[in-house]
N, C-alpha and C positions, 0 to 999 in steps of 0.2 A: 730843855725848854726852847721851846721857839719865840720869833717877836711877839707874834699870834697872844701868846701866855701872858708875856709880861702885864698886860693887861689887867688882866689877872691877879697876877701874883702884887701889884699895885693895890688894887681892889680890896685882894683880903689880909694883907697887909693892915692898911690903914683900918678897914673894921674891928681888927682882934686887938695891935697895937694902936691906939687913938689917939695918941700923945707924942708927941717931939721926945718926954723923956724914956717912955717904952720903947720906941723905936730906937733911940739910943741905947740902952741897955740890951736891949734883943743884939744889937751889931758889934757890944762887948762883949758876944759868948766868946767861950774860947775858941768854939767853932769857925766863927768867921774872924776875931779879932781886929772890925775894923769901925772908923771912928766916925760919928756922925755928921761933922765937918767937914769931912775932906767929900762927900757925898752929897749933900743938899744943905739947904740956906734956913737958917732958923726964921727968918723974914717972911719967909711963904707959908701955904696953908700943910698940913698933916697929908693931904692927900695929895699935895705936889711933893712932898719930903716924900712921899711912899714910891710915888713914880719915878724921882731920881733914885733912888737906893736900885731897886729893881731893874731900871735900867742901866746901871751902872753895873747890876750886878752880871746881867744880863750880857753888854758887850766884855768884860775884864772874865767871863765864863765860871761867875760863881752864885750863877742864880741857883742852882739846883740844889747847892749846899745853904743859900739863903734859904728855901724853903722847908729843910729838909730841918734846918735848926731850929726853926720857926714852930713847926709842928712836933719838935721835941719841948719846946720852950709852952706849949700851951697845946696840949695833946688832943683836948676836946671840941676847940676850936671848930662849927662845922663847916666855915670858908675855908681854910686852910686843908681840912679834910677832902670836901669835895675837891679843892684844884688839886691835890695831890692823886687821887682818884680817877682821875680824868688824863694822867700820864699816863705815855706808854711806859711800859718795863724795860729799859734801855737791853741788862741783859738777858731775854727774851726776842726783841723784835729788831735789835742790832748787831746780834753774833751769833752766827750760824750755829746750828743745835753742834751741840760737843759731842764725839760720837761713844756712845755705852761703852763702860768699859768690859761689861763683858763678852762684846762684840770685836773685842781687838788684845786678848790675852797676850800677843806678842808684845805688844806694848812695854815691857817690863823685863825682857829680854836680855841680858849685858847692858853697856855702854853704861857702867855704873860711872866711871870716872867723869863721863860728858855732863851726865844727870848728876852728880855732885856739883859742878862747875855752874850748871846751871843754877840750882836751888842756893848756890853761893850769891846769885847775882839777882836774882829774882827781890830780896828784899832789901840790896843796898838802895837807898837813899838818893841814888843819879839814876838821870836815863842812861840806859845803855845799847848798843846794837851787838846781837849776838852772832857772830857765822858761825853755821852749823854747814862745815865739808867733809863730802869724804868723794872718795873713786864709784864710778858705776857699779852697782849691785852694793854697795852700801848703803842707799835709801835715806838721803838726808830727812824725806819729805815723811818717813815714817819717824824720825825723833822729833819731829818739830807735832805729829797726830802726839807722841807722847810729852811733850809740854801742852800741847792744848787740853789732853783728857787729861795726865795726873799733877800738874803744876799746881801746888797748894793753895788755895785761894786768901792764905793767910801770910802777907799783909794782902787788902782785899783788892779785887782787879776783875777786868772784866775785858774781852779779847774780841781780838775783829781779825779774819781772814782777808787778808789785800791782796785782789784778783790783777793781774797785769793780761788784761785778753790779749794784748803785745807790747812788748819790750817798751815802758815810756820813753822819750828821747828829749824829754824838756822837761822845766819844771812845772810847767802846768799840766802836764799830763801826770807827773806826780801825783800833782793834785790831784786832780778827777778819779784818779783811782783813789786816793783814801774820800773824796764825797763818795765816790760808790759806795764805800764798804760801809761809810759813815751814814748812806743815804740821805744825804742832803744834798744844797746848791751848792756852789764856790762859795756865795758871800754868807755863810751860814757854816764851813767850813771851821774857823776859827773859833768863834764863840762855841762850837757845838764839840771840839775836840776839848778845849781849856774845862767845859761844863763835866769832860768824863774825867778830866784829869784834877778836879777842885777838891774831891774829895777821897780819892783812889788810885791802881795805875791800871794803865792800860797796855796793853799784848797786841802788839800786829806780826799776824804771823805772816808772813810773806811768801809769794809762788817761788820756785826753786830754778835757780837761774843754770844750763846746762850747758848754754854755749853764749861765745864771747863774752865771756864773766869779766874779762879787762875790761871795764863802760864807766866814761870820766861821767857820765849821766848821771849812777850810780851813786861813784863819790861824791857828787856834786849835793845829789838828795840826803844820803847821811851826815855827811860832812859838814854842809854848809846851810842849806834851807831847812831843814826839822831843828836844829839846832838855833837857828836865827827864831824859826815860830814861836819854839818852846821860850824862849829865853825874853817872848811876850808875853808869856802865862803868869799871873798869878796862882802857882799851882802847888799844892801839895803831894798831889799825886807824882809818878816816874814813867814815864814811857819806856818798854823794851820792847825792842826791836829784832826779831827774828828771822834772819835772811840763810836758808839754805842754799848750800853752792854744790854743784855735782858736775865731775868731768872724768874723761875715758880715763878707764883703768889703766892703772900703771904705778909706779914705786910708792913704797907706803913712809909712813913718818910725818912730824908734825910740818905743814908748808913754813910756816914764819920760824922754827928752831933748824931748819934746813939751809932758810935763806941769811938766816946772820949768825948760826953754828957752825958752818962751813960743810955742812955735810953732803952728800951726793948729790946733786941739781937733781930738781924734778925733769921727768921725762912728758912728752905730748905737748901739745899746743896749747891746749887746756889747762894742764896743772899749770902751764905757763901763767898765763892765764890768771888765775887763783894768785899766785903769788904777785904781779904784779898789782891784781888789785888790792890783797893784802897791805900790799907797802904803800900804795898811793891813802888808803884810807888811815892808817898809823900817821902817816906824815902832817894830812893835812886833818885830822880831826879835832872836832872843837872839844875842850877839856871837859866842856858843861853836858859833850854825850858820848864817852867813849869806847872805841871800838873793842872785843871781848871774844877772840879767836878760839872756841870752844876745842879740845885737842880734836885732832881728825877721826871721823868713823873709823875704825881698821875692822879687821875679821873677826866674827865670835868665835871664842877658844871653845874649845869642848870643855874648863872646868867653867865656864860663863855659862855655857846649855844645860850641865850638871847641875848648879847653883839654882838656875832657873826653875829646871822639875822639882828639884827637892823644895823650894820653897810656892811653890804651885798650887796648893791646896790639894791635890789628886792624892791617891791612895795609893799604896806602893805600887801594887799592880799595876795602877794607869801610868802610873811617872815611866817604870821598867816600856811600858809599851811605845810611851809618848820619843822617852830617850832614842830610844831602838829607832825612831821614824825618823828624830832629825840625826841621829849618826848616820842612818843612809844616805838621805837627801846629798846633795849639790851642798859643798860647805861655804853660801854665799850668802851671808846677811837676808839682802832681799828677798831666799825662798827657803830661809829657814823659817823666817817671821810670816811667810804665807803658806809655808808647810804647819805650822803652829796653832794658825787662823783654820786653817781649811778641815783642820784633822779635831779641832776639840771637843768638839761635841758628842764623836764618836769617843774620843776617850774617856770621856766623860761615864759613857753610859758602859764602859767595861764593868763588870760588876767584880 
């Protein structure tokens, strides 16, 4: 909801509830659980009580869940109806369309272990930041397409793609990339983040960082500032955080069981890279959002590709044809999954 609304949400407030005592009863749902008092003045009029509630609910980012209980609490209501009618559909006109999933069959491919790791985190109870890394031609940015297509919507969540058109290098530039993706101003940033987060969580997937992944910018933004905001939320909802990291091929193995298992140093400048932003982000993260090293992309096996046809839907025939295609191919994640993509529809139509 914008300021624009609160107006609004005032308005048909005070029309449905009339009364100092409805109004308090409505704000002891369990929905919002909050107390009349601590909100506006028994000494004033019904329609200054309605204006404080709503603006209160408004800056602390739990107007949307105010109205939303509101029109549970009194279903026929037709103020409350109309102003609800009159919003847009957050997820509709704030999250870029999810892509079909029958238009991305690779999607489902291996990386059972990452996709476990993930669906373990997706409904703890804290925000979290996930890194999703692996070497060149592992394609972090196609496991982050599959958290956005098959990531369960249950507990419920709603996701924003966070465009960085260049590397931010401050925290305001942080910022204005989540107003972009949030399509808002700065000062409508907060309220409008806390409003997604009042009664659900939210998913940013984030662009895939490939070079100079060491960035105390970085750290700075997970570590310090989204954790400082959140920790102004009145919130029910969890934020996760999905940051792909991708750098030139070279030794395989988990980066952080490498860096204090003692086993063979990463090679490249890059994996360098990775690991030291690893350890600066472990060190300094704040407990209320912590950081969640999803194990590294590595190679699909051949019984990972087996696995995949056989539970494929296709028919012996197509699986025998479809196998036969990615055992040729280049055995590299990234053109097996677009060997997969490119080839299905023909496989499809084998009779």
């Amino acid at each position: 909801m914008t300021t624009g609304q609160i107006g609004a949400l005032a308005a048909a407030l005070c029309e449905v509830f009339f009364s100092q005592a409805k109004l308090e009863q409505l704000l002891l749902h369990e929905a919002l659980d909050k107390r009349f008092d601590h909100l506006t003045s028994r000494a004033v009029s019904v329609k200054d009580n309605a204006f404080d509630i709503s603006r209160k609910a408004y800056d602390e980012g739990w107007a949307g869940v105010l109205l939303e209980t509101a029109r549970r609490v009194e279903p026929d209501a037709p103020a409350l109806r109309a102003l609800w009618e009159s919003l847009p559909d957050l997820d509709t006109t704030l999250v870029q369309a999810i892509p079909q999933r029958a238009d991305r069959p690779s999607l489902l491919c291996g990386r059972a272990v990452q996709w476990g790791e993930v669906c373990q985190v997706a409904p703890a109870p804290r925000h979290h930041v996930l890194l999703v890394h692996g070497a060149e031609g592992q394609d972090p940015l196609h496991f982050r397409a599959r958290i956005h297509t098959w990531l369960t919507p249950d507990p419920r969540r709603s996701m924003l793609e966070v465009t960085w058109n260049s590397r931010p290098a401050s925290g305001p530039e942080f910022e204005a990339a989540l107003c972009q993706a949030l399509h808002v101003n700065a000062d409508q940033l907060k309220p409008t983040l806390f409003n997604r987060l009042a009664a659900q969580n939210l998913v940013l997937l984030h662009d895939c960082l490939t070079v100079k992944i060491d960035d105390d910018n970085l750290v700075h933004y997970y570590a310090e500032w989204l954790p400082r905001l959140l920790k102004e939320s009145p919130h029910r909802g969890r934020l996760k955080c999905v940051q792909p990291l991708q750098w030139s091929r070279g030794a395989s193995g988990s980066v952080w069981n490498r860096l204090f298992a003692g086993g063979s140093p990463p090679t490249g400048r890059d994996r360098r890279d990775v690991v030291a932003l690893l350890a600066k982000l472990q060190e300094k993260h704040s407990d209320d959002m912590p950081i969640v090293e999803i194990d590294e992309l590595l190679d699909i096996t051949e019984q990972e590709l087996r696995n995949f046809v056989e539970n494929s839907g296709l028919t012996r025939k197509q699986q025998q044809a479809l196998l036969q295609q990615l055992l040729a191919c280049p055995q590299v994640p990234a053109t097996i999954f677009e060997t997969i993509d490119a080839n299905w529809n023909q496989i499809q139509a084998i009779s």
